[in-house]
C-alpha positions as a Markdown table, in Angstrom:
| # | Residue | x | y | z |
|---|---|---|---|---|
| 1 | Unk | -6.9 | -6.1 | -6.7 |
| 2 | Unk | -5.0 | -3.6 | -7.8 |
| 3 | Unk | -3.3 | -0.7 | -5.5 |
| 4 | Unk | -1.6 | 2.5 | -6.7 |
| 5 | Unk | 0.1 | 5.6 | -5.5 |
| 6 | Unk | 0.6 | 9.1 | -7.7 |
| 7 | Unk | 1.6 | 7.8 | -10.6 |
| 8 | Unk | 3.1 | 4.6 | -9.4 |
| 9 | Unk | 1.7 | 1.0 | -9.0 |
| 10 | Unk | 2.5 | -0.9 | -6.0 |
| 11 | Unk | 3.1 | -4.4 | -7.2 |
| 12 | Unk | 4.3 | -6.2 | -4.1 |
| 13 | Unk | 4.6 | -4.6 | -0.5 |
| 14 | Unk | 5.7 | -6.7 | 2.9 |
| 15 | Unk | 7.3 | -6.9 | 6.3 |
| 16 | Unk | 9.9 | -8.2 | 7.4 |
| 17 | Unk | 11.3 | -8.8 | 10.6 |
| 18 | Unk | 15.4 | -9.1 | 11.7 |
| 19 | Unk | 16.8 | -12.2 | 13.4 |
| 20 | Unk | 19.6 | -10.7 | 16.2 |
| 21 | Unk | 19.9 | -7.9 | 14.3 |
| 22 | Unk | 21.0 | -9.5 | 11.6 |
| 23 | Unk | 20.7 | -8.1 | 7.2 |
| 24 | Unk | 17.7 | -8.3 | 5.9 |
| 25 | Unk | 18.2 | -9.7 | 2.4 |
| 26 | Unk | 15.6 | -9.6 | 0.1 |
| 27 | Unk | 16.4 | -11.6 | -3.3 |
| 28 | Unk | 14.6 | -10.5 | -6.1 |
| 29 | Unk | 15.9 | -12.9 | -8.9 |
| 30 | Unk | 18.4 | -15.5 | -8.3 |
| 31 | Unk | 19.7 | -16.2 | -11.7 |
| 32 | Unk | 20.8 | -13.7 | -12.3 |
| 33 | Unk | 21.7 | -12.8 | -8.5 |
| 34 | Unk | 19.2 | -9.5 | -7.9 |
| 35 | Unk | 19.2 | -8.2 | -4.3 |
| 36 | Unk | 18.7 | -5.8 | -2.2 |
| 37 | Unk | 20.6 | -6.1 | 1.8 |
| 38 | Unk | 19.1 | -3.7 | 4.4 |
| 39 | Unk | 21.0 | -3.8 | 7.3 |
| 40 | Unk | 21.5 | -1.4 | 10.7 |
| 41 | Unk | 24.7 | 0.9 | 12.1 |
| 42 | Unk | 25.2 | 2.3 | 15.4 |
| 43 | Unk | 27.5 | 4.7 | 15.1 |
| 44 | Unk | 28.2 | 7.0 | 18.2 |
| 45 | Unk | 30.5 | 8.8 | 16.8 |
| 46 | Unk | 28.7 | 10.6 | 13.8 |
| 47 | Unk | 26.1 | 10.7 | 16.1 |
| 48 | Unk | 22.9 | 11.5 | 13.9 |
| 49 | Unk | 20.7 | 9.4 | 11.8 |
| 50 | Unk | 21.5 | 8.5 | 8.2 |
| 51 | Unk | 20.5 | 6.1 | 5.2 |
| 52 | Unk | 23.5 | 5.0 | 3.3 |
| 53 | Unk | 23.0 | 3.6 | -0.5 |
| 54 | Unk | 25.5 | 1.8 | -2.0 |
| 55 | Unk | 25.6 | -0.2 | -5.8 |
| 56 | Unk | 28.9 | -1.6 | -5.2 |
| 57 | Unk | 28.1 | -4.5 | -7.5 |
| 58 | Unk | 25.9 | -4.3 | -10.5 |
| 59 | Unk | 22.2 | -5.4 | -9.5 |
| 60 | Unk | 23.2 | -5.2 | -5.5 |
| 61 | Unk | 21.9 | -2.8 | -3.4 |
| 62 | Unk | 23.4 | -2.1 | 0.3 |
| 63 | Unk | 21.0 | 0.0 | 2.6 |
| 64 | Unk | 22.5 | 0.4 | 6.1 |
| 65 | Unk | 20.5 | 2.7 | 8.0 |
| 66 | Unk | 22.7 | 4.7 | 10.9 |
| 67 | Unk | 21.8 | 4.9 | 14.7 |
| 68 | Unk | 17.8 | 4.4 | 13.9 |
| 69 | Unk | 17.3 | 4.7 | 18.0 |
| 70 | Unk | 17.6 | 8.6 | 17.2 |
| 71 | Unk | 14.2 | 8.6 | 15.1 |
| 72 | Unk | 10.9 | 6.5 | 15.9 |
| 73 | Unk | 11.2 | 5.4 | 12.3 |
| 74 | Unk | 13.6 | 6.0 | 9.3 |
| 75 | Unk | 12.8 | 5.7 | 5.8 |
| 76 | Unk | 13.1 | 7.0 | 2.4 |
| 77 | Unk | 10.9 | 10.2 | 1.9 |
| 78 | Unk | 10.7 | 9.2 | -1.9 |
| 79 | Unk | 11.3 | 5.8 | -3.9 |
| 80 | Unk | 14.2 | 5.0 | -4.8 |
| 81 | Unk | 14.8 | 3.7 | -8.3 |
| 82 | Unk | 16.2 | 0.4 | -8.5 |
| 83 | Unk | 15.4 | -0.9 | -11.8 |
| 84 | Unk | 12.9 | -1.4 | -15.0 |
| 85 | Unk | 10.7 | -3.7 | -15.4 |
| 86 | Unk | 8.4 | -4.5 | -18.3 |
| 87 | Unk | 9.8 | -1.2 | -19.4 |
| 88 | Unk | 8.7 | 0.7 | -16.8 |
| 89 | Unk | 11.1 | 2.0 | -13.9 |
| 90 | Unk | 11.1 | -0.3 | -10.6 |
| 91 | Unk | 11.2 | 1.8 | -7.3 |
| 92 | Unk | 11.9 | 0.4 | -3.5 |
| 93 | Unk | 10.5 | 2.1 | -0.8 |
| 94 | Unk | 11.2 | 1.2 | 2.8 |
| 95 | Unk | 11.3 | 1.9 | 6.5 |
| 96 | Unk | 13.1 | 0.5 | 9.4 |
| 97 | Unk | 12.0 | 0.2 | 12.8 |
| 98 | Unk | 14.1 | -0.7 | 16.0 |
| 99 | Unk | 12.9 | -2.9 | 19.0 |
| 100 | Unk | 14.4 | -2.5 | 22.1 |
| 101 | Unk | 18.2 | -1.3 | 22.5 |
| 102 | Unk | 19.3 | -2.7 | 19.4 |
| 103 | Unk | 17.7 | -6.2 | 19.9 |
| 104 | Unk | 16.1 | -6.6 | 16.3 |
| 105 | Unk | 14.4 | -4.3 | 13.8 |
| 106 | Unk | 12.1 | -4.6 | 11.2 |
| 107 | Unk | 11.4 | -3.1 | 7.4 |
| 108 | Unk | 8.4 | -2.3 | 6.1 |
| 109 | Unk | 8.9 | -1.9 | 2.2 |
| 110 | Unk | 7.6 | -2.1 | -1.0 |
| 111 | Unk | 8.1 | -2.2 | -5.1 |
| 112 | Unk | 6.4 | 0.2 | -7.5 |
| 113 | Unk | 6.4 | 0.2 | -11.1 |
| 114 | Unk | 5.9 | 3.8 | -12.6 |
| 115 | Unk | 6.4 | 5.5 | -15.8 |
Protein backbone atom coordinates (compact mmCIF):
# COMPACT_ATOMS: atom_id res chain seq x y z
CA UNK A 1 0.00 0.00 0.00
CA UNK A 2 1.23 2.99 -0.74
CA UNK A 3 -0.47 6.55 0.29
CA UNK A 4 0.60 10.02 -0.84
CA UNK A 5 -0.28 13.69 -0.62
CA UNK A 6 0.88 16.60 -3.29
CA UNK A 7 4.15 15.80 -3.71
CA UNK A 8 4.73 14.07 -0.44
CA UNK A 9 4.61 10.41 0.64
CA UNK A 10 3.11 9.53 3.81
CA UNK A 11 5.26 6.80 5.26
CA UNK A 12 3.89 6.31 8.65
CA UNK A 13 0.69 8.13 10.22
CA UNK A 14 -0.92 7.36 13.92
CA UNK A 15 -2.69 8.45 17.04
CA UNK A 16 -1.92 8.86 19.97
CA UNK A 17 -3.58 9.44 23.16
CA UNK A 18 -2.20 11.58 26.51
CA UNK A 19 -2.06 9.95 29.98
CA UNK A 20 -3.20 12.92 32.62
CA UNK A 21 -2.25 15.27 30.35
CA UNK A 22 0.96 14.24 30.28
CA UNK A 23 3.98 14.80 26.79
CA UNK A 24 3.48 12.92 24.24
CA UNK A 25 6.95 11.69 23.22
CA UNK A 26 7.43 10.11 20.13
CA UNK A 27 11.07 8.56 19.71
CA UNK A 28 12.08 8.25 16.36
CA UNK A 29 15.65 6.70 16.69
CA UNK A 30 17.11 5.92 19.94
CA UNK A 31 20.80 5.71 19.12
CA UNK A 32 21.19 8.35 18.26
CA UNK A 33 18.43 9.98 20.59
CA UNK A 34 15.76 11.37 17.70
CA UNK A 35 12.52 12.82 19.22
CA UNK A 36 9.93 14.72 18.89
CA UNK A 37 7.78 15.93 22.59
CA UNK A 38 4.22 17.35 21.97
CA UNK A 39 2.93 18.57 24.91
CA UNK A 40 -0.11 21.19 26.09
CA UNK A 41 -0.17 24.98 27.77
CA UNK A 42 -2.95 26.74 29.35
CA UNK A 43 -1.99 29.97 29.47
CA UNK A 44 -4.82 32.60 30.59
CA UNK A 45 -2.93 35.19 30.34
CA UNK A 46 -1.86 35.40 26.56
CA UNK A 47 -5.18 34.26 26.20
CA UNK A 48 -5.31 33.02 22.40
CA UNK A 49 -4.24 29.81 20.88
CA UNK A 50 -0.63 29.21 19.66
CA UNK A 51 1.81 26.31 18.50
CA UNK A 52 5.25 26.85 19.83
CA UNK A 53 8.45 25.09 18.00
CA UNK A 54 11.45 24.80 19.68
CA UNK A 55 15.01 22.81 18.45
CA UNK A 56 16.73 23.53 21.67
CA UNK A 57 18.89 20.45 21.19
CA UNK A 58 20.04 19.18 17.95
CA UNK A 59 17.56 16.25 16.71
CA UNK A 60 14.81 17.38 19.54
CA UNK A 61 11.78 18.87 18.79
CA UNK A 62 9.43 20.60 21.58
CA UNK A 63 5.83 21.31 20.31
CA UNK A 64 3.62 22.79 23.07
CA UNK A 65 0.47 23.78 21.84
CA UNK A 66 -1.22 26.92 23.88
CA UNK A 67 -4.81 26.99 25.39
CA UNK A 68 -6.17 24.27 22.66
CA UNK A 69 -9.81 24.67 24.61
CA UNK A 70 -10.02 27.97 22.36
CA UNK A 71 -10.15 25.96 18.99
CA UNK A 72 -11.97 22.43 18.30
CA UNK A 73 -8.66 21.35 17.01
CA UNK A 74 -5.12 22.88 16.53
CA UNK A 75 -2.65 21.80 14.06
CA UNK A 76 -0.03 22.71 11.64
CA UNK A 77 -1.62 24.18 8.34
CA UNK A 78 1.56 22.80 6.52
CA UNK A 79 4.36 20.13 7.41
CA UNK A 80 6.83 20.93 9.16
CA UNK A 81 10.27 19.90 8.09
CA UNK A 82 12.05 17.89 10.59
CA UNK A 83 14.61 16.06 8.78
CA UNK A 84 16.07 13.92 5.53
CA UNK A 85 15.79 10.83 5.01
CA UNK A 86 17.12 8.59 2.24
CA UNK A 87 17.87 11.98 0.87
CA UNK A 88 14.65 13.20 0.73
CA UNK A 89 13.28 15.94 3.31
CA UNK A 90 11.23 14.26 6.39
CA UNK A 91 8.09 16.45 7.30
CA UNK A 92 5.74 16.02 10.68
CA UNK A 93 2.36 16.90 10.51
CA UNK A 94 0.14 16.92 13.50
CA UNK A 95 -3.02 17.94 15.42
CA UNK A 96 -4.05 18.06 18.93
CA UNK A 97 -7.26 17.53 20.35
CA UNK A 98 -8.51 18.26 23.99
CA UNK A 99 -11.05 16.05 26.05
CA UNK A 100 -12.84 17.49 28.61
CA UNK A 101 -11.46 20.57 30.74
CA UNK A 102 -8.00 19.73 30.36
CA UNK A 103 -8.30 16.04 31.35
CA UNK A 104 -6.14 14.48 28.37
CA UNK A 105 -5.63 15.19 24.74
CA UNK A 106 -4.70 13.38 21.83
CA UNK A 107 -2.36 13.94 18.47
CA UNK A 108 -3.14 12.82 15.33
CA UNK A 109 0.19 13.05 13.20
CA UNK A 110 2.10 11.83 10.66
CA UNK A 111 5.67 11.63 8.57
CA UNK A 112 6.10 12.46 4.89
CA UNK A 113 9.00 12.11 2.86
CA UNK A 114 8.97 14.65 -0.18
CA UNK A 115 11.46 16.04 -2.57
Amino acid sequence: MKTTTGTCEVLYASWAPSYRMNDIIITLSEEPEIAIRVGIKRDDVLGGPDIQMDFKKAKHLTITVVNPHKLSHMGVPEPVEVGTLQGKKLFFSFRVDMFGNYASFAVTYAFLLGE
